[in-house]
N, CA, C and O atoms as CSV, one atom per row, in Angstrom:
chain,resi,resn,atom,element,x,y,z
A,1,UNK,N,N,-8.865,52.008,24.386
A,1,UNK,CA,C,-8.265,51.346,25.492
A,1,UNK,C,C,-7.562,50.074,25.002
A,1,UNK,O,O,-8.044,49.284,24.190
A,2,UNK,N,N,-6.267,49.964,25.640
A,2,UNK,CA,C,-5.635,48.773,24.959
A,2,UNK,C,C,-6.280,47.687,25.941
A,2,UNK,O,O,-6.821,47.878,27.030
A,3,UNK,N,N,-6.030,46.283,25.123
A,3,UNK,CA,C,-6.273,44.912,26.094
A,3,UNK,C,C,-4.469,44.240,26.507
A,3,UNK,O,O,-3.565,43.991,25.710
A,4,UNK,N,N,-4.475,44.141,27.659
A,4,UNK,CA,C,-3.364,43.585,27.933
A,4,UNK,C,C,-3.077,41.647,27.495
A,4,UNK,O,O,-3.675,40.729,28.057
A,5,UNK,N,N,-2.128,41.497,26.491
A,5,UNK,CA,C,-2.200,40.183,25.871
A,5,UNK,C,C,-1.662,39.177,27.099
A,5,UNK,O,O,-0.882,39.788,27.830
A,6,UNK,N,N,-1.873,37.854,27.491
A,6,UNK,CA,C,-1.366,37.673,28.453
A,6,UNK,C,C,0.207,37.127,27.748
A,6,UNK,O,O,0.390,36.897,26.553
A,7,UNK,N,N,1.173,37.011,28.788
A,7,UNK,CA,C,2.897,36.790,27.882
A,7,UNK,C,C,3.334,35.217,28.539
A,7,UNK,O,O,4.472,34.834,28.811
A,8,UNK,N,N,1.976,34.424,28.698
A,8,UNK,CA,C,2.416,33.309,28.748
A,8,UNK,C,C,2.828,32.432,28.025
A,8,UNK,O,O,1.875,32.408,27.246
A,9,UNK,N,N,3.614,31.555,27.595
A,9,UNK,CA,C,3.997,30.499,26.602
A,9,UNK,C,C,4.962,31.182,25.751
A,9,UNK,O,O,5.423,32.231,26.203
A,10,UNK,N,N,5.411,30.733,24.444
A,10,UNK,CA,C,6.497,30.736,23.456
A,10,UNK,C,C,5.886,31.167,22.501
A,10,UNK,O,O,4.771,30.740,22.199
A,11,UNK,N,N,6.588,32.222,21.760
A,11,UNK,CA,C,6.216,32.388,20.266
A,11,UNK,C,C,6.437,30.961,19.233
A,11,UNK,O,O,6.785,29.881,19.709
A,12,UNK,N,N,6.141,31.196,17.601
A,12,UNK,CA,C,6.174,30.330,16.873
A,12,UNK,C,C,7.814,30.084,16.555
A,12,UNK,O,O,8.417,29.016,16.458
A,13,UNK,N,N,8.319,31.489,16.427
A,13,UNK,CA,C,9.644,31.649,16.183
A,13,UNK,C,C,10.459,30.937,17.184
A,13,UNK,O,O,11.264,30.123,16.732
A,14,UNK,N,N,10.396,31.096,18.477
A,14,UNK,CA,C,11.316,30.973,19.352
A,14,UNK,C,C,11.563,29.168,19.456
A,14,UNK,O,O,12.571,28.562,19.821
A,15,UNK,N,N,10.392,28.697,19.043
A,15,UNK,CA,C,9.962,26.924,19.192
A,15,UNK,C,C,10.898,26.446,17.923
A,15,UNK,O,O,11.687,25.503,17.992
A,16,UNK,N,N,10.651,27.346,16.619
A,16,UNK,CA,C,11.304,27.230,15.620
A,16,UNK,C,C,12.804,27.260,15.810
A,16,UNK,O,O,13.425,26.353,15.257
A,17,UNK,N,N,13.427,28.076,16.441
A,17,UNK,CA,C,15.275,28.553,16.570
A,17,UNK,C,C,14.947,27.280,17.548
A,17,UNK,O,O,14.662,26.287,16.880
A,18,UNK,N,N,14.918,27.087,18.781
A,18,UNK,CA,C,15.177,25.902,19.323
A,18,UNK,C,C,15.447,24.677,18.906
A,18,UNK,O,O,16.382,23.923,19.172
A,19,UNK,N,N,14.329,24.540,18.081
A,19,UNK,CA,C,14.001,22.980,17.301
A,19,UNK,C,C,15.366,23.079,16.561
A,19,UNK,O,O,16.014,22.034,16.499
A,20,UNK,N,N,15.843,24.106,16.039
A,20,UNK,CA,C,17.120,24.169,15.206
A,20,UNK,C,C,18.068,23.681,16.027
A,20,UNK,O,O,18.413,22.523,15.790
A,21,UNK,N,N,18.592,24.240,16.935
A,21,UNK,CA,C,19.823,24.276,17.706
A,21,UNK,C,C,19.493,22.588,18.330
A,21,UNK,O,O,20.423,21.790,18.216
A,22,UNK,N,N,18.602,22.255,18.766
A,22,UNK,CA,C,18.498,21.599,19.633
A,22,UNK,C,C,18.830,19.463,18.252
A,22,UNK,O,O,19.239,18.327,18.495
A,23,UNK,N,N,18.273,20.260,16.942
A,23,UNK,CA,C,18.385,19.455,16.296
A,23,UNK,C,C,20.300,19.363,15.647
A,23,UNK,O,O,21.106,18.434,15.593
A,24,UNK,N,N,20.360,20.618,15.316
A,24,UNK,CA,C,21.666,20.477,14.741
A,24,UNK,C,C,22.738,19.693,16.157
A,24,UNK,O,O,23.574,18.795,16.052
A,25,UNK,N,N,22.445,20.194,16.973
A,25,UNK,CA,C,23.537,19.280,18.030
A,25,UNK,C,C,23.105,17.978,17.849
A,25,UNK,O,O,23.958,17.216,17.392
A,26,UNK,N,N,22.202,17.595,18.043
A,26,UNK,CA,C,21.955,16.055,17.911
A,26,UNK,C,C,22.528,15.382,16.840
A,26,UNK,O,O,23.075,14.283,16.931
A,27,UNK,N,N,22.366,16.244,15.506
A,27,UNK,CA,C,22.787,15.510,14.420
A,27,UNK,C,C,24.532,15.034,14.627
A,27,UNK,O,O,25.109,13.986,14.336
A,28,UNK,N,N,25.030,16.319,15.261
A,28,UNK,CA,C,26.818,16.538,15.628
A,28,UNK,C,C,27.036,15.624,16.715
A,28,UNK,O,O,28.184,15.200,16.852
A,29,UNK,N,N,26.194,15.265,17.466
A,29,UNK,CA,C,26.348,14.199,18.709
A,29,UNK,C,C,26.217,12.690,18.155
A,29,UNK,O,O,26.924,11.698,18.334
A,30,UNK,N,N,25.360,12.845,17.613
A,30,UNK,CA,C,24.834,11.252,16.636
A,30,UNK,C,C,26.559,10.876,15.982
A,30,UNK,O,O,27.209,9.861,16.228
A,31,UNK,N,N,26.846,11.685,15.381
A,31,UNK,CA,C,27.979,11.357,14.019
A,31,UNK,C,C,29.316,11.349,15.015
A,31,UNK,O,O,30.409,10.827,14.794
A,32,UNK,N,N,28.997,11.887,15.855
A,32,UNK,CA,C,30.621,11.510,16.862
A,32,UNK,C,C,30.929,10.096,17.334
A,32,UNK,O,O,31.976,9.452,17.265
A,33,UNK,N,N,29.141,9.634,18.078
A,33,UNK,CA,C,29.162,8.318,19.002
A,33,UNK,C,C,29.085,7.493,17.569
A,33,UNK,O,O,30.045,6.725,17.621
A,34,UNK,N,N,28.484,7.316,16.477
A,34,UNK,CA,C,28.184,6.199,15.926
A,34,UNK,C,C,28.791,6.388,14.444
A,34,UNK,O,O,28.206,6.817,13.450
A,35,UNK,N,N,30.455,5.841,14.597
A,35,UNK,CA,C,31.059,6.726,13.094
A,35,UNK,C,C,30.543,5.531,11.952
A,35,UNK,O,O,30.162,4.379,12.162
A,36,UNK,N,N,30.703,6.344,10.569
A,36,UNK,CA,C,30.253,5.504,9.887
A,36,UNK,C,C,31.620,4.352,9.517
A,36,UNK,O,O,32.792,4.586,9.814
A,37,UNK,N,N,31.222,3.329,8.941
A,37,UNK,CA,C,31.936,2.363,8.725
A,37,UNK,C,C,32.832,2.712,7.685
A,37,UNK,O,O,34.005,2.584,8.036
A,38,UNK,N,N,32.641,3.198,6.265
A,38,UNK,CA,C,33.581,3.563,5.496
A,38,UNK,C,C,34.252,4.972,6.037
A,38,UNK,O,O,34.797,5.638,5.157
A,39,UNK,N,N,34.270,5.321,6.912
A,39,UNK,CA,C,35.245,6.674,7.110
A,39,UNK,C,C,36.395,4.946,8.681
A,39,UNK,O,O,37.556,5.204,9.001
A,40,UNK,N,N,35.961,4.076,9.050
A,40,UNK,CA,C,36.787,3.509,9.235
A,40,UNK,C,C,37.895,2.776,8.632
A,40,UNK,O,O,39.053,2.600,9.011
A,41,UNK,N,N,37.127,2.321,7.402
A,41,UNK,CA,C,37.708,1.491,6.723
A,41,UNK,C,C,38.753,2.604,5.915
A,41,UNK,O,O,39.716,2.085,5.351
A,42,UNK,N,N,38.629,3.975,5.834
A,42,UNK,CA,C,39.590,4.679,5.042
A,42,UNK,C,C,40.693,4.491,6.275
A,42,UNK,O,O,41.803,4.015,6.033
A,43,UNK,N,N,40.284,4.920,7.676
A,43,UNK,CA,C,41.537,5.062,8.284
A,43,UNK,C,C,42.687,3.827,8.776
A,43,UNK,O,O,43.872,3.816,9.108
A,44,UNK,N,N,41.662,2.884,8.623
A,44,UNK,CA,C,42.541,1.180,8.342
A,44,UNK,C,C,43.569,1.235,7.587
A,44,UNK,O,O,44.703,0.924,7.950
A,45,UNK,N,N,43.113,1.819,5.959
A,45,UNK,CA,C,43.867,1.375,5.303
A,45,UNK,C,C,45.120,2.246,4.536
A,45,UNK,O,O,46.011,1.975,3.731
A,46,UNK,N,N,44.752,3.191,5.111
A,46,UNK,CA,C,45.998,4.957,5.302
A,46,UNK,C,C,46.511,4.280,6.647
A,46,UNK,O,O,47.741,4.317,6.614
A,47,UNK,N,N,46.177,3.828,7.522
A,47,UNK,CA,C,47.353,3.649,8.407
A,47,UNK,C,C,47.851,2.466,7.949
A,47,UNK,O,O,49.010,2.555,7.545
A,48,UNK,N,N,47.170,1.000,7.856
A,48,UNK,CA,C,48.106,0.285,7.065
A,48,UNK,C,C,49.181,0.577,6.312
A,48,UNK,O,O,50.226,-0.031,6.548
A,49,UNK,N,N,49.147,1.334,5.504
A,49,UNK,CA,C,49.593,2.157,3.719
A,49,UNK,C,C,51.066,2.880,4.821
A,49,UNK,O,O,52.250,2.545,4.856
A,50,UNK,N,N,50.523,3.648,5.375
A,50,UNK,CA,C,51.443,4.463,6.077
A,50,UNK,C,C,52.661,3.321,6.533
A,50,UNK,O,O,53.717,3.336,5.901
A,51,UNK,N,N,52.462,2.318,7.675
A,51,UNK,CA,C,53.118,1.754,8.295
A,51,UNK,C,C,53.769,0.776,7.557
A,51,UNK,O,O,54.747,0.239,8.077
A,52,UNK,N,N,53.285,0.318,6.035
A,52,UNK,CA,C,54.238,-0.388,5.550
A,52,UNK,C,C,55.292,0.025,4.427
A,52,UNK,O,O,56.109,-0.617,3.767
A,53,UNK,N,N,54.945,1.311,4.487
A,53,UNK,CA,C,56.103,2.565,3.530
A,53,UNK,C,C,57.241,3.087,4.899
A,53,UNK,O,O,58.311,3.682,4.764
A,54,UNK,N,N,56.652,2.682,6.050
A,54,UNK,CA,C,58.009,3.317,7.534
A,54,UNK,C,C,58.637,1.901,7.074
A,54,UNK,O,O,59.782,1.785,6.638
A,55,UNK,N,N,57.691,0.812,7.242
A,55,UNK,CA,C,58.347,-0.669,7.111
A,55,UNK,C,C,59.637,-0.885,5.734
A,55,UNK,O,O,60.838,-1.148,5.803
A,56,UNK,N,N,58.856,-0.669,4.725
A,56,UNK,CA,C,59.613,-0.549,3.983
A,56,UNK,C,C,61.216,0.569,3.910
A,56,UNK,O,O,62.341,0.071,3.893
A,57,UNK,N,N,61.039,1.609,3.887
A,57,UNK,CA,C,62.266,2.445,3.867
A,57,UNK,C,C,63.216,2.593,5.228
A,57,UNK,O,O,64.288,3.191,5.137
A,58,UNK,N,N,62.841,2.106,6.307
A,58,UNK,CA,C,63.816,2.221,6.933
A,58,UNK,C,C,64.120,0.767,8.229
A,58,UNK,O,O,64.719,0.743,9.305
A,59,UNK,N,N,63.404,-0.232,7.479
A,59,UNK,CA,C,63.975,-1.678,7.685
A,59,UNK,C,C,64.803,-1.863,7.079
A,59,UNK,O,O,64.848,-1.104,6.110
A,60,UNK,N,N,65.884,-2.826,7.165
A,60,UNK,CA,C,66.753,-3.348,6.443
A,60,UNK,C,C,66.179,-4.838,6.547
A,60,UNK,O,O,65.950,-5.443,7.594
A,61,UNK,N,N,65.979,-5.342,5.135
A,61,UNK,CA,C,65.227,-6.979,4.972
A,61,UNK,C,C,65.890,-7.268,4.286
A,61,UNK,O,O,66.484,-6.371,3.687
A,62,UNK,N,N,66.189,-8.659,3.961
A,62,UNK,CA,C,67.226,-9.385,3.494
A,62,UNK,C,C,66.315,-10.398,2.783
A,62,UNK,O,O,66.822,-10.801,1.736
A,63,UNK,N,N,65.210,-10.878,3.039
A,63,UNK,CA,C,64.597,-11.920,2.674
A,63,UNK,C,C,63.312,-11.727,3.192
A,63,UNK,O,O,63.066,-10.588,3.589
A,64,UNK,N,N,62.446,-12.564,3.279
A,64,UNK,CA,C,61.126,-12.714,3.347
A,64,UNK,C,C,60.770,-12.411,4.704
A,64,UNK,O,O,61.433,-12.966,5.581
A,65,UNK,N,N,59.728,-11.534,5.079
A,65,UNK,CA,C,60.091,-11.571,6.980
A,65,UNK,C,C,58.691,-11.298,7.176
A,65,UNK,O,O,58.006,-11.075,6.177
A,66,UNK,N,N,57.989,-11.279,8.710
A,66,UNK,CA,C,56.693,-10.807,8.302
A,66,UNK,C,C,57.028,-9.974,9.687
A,66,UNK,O,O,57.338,-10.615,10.691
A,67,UNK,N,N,56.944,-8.169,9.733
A,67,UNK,CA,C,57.314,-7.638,11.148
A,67,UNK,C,C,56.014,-7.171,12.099
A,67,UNK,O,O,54.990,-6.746,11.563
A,68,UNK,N,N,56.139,-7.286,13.552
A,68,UNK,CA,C,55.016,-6.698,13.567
A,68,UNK,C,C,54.704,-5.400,14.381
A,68,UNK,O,O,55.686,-4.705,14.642
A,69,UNK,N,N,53.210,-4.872,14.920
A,69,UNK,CA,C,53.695,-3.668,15.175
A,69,UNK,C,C,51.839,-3.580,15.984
A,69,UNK,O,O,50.741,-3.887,15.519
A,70,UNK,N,N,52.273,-3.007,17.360
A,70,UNK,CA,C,50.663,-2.637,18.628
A,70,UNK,C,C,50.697,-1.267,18.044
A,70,UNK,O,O,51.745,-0.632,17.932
A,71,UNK,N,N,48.888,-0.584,17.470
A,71,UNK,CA,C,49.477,0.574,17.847
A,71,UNK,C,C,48.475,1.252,18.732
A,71,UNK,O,O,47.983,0.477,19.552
A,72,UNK,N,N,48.051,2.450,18.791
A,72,UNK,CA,C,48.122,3.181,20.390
A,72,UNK,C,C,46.280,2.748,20.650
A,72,UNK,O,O,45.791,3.135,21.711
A,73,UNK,N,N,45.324,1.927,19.608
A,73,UNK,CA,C,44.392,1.755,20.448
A,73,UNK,C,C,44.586,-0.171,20.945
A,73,UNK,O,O,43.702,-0.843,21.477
A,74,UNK,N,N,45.711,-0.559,20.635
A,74,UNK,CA,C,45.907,-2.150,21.144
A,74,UNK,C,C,46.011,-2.874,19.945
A,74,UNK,O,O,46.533,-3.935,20.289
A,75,UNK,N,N,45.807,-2.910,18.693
A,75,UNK,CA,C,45.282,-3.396,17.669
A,75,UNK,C,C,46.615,-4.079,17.435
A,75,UNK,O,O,47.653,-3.493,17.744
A,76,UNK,N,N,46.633,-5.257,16.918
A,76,UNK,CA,C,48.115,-5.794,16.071
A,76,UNK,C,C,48.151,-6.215,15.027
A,76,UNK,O,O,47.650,-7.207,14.497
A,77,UNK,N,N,49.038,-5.102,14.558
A,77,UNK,CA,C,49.166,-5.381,12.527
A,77,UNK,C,C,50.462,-6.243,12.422
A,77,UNK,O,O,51.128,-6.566,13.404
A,78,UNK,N,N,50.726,-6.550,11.256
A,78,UNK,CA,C,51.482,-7.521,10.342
A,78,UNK,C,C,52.105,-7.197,9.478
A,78,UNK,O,O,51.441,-7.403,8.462
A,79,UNK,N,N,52.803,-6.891,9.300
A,79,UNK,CA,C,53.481,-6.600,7.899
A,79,UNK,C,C,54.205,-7.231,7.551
A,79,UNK,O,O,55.320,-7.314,8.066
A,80,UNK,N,N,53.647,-8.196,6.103
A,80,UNK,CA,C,53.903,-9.157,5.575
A,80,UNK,C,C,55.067,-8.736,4.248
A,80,UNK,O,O,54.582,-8.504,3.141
A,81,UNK,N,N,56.389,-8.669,4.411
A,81,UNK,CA,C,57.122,-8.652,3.482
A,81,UNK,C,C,57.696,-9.415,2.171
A,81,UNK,O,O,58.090,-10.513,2.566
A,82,UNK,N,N,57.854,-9.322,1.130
A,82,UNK,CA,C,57.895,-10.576,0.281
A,82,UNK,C,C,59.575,-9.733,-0.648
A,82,UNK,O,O,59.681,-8.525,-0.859
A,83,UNK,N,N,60.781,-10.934,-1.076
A,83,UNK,CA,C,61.598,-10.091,-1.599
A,83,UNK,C,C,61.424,-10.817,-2.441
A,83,UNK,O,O,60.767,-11.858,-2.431
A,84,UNK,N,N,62.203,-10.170,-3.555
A,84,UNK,CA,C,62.080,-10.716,-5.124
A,84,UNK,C,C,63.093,-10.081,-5.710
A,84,UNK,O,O,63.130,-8.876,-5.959
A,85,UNK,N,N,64.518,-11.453,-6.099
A,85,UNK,CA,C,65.353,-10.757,-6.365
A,85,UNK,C,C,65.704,-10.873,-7.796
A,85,UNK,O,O,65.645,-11.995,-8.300
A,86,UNK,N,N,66.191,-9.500,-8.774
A,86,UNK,CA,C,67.007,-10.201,-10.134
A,86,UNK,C,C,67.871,-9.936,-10.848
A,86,UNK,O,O,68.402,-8.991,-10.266
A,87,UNK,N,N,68.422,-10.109,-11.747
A,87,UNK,CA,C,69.369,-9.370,-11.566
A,87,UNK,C,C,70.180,-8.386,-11.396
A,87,UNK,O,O,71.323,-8.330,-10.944
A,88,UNK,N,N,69.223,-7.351,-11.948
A,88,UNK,CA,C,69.910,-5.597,-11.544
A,88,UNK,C,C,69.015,-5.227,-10.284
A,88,UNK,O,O,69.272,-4.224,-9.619
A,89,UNK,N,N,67.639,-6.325,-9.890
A,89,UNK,CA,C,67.229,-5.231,-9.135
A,89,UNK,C,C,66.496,-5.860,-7.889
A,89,UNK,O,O,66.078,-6.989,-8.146
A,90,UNK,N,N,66.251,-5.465,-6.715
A,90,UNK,CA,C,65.682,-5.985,-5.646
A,90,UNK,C,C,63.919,-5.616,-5.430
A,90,UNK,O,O,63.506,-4.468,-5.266
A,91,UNK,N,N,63.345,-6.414,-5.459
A,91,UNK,CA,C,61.861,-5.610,-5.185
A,91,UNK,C,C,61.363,-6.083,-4.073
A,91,UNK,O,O,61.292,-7.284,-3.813
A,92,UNK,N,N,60.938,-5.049,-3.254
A,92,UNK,CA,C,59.402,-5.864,-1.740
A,92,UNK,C,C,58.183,-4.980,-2.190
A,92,UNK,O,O,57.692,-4.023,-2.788
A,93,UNK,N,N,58.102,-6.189,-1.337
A,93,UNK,CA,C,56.241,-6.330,-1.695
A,93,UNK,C,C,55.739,-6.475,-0.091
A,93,UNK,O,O,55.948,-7.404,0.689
A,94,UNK,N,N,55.147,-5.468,0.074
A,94,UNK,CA,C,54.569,-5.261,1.899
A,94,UNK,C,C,53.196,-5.340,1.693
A,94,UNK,O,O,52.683,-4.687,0.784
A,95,UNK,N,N,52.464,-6.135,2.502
A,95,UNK,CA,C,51.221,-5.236,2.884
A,95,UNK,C,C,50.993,-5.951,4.546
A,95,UNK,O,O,51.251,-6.980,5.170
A,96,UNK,N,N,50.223,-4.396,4.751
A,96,UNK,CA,C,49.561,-4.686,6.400
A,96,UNK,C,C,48.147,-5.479,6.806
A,96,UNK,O,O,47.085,-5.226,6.237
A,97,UNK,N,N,48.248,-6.240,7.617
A,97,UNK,CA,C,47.037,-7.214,7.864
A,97,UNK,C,C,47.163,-6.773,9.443
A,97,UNK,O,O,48.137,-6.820,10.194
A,98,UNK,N,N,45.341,-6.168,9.745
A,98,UNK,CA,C,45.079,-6.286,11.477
A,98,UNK,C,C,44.169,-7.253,11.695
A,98,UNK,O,O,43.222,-7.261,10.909
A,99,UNK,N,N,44.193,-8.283,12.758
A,99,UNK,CA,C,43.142,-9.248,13.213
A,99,UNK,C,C,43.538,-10.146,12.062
A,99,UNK,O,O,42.683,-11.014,11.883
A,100,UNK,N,N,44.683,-10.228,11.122
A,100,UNK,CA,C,44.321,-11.403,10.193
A,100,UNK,C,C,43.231,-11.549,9.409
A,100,UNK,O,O,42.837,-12.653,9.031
A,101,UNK,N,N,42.440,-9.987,8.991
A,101,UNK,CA,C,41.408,-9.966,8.280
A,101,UNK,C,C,41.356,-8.639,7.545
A,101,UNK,O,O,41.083,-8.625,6.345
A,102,UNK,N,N,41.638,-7.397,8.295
A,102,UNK,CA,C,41.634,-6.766,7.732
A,102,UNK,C,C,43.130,-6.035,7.083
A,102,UNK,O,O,44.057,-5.498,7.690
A,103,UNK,N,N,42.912,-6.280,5.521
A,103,UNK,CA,C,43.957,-5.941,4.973
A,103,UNK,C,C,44.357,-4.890,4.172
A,103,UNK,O,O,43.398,-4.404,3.571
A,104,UNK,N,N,45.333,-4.397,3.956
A,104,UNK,CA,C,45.678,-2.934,3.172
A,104,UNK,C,C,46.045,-3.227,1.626
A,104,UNK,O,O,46.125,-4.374,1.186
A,105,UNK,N,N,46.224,-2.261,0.977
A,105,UNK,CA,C,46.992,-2.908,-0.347
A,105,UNK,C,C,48.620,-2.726,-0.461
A,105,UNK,O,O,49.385,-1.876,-0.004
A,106,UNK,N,N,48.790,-3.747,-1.169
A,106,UNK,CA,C,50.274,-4.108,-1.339
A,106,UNK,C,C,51.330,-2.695,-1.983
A,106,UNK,O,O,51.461,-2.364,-3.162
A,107,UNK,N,N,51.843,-2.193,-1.001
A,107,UNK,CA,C,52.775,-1.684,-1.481
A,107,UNK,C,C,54.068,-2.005,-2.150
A,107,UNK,O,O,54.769,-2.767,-1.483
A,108,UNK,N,N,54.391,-1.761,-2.884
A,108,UNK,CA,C,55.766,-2.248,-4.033
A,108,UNK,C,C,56.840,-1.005,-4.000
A,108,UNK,O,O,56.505,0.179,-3.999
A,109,UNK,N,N,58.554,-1.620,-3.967
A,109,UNK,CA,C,59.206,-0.854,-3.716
A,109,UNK,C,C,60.185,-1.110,-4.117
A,109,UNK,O,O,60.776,-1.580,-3.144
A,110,UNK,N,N,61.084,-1.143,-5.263
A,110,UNK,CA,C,62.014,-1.797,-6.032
A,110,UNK,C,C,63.657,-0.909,-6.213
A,110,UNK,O,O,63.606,0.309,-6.381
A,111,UNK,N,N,64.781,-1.477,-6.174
A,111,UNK,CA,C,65.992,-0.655,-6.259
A,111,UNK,C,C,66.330,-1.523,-7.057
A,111,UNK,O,O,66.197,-2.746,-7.010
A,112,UNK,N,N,66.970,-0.577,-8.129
A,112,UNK,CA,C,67.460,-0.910,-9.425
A,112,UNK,C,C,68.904,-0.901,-9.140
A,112,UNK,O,O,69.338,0.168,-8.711
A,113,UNK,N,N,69.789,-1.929,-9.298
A,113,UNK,CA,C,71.159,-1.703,-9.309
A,113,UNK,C,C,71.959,-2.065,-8.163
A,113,UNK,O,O,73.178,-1.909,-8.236
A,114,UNK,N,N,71.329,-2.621,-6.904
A,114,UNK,CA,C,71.684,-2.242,-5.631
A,114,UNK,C,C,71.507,-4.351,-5.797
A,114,UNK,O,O,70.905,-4.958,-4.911
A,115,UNK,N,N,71.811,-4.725,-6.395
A,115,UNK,CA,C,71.470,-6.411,-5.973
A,115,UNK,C,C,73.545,-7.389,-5.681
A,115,UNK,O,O,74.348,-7.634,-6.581
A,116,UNK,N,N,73.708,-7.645,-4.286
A,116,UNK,CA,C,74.691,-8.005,-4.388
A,116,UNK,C,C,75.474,-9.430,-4.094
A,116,UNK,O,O,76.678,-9.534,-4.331
């Protein structure tokens, strides 16, 4: 004669796959709300980098200028231009500053021949 088992509660397995799912989202929820600081600081300074290579190639600067620029979360960068002229050749020297603190590295951009 069989004994009927009663089918109340959860297997070991089923507590186990839960604990999974229930953990892996958390981990994917955690890393959305609270980004880490160096994956900011990369995108600071690729957009800096970015905006002072637009600055550079399709400004026309004559001299020393500093331009500036909101972008789409409010933030206001700087782009600090520097010319340096000699005789065959013109060089700038850009870099982007947001808040007056955080800064990018200096991009350099020189035409040989073009000094008039």
């Amino acid at each position: 004669m069989r004994t009927k088992r009663s089918k109340i509660g959860s297997t070991l397995v089923e507590v186990l796959v839960s604990f999974a799912i229930l953990s892996s989202t958390g981990v994917l929820v955690v890393g959305y709300l609270f980004r880490n600081p160096m994956s900011n600081k990369a995108w600071i300074n690729n957009y800096g980098q970015e905006l002072s290579k637009i600055i550079l190639l399709t400004t026309p600067i004559a001299s020393d200028t500093i331009v500036t620029h909101t972008d789409a979360s409010g933030n206001r960068w700087e782009t600090v231009v520097k010319v340096q002229k000699d005789a065959d050749e013109i060089c700038y020297n850009a870099v982007s500053v947001r808040h007056k603190t955080d800064s990018t590295r200096t991009l350099h951009y020189c035409k040989y021949g073009a000094s008039k």
